[in-house]
N, C-alpha and C positions, 0 to 999 in steps of 0.2 A: 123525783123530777130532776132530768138531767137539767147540766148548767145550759146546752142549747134552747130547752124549752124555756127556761126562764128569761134567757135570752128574748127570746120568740115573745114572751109574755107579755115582756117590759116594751119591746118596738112597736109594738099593737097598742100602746097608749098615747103614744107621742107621730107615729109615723115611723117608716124608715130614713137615715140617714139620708145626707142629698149627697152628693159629691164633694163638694164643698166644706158639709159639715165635715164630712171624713176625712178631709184634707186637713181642716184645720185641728183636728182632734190627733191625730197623726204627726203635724209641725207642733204641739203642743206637748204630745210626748218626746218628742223627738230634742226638744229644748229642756224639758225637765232630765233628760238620760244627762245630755250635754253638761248642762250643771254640776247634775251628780258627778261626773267623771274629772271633770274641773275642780272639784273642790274636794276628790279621792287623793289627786295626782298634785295638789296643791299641800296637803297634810303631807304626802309622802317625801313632799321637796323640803319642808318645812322641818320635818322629820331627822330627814338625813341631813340636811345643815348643820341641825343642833348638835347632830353626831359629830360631825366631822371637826365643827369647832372644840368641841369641849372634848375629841383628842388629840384637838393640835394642842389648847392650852395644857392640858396634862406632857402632852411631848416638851410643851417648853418650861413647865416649871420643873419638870426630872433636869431638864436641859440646865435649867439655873442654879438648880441645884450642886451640880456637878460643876458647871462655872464658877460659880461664887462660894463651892464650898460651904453653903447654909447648912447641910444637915450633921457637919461633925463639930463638937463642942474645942475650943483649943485652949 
């Protein structure tokens, strides 16, 4: 049984779709995709922040290092 007849199977118990329902099942994915994309491109930002601080901190404690002469014993 193709997935069209099943298809076919399932609408034969409830009726076809109206307009409307398919509008609204349609703005319903349409708001789930949204989401998803939102909170992909939310991780990625969150992502690369973390990056970016933790190698400025590294740049600046080599930095202090070299400043303040912390790493040679005198």
């Amino acid at each position: 049984m193709s997935s069209s007849e099943e298809f076919q199977d399932a609408s034969t118990d409830y009726g076809p779709l109206t307009q409307r329902q398919a509008e609204n099942v349609a703005d319903l994915g349409a708001c789930r995709a949204e989401e998803r994309l939102y909170a992909k491109v939310g991780r990625s930002v969150v992502g690369k922040t973390i990056y970016i601080l933790g190698a400025g901190l590294c740049a600046l404690a080599v930095w202090l290092v070299g400043y303040l002469h912390l790493g040679t014993p005198k």
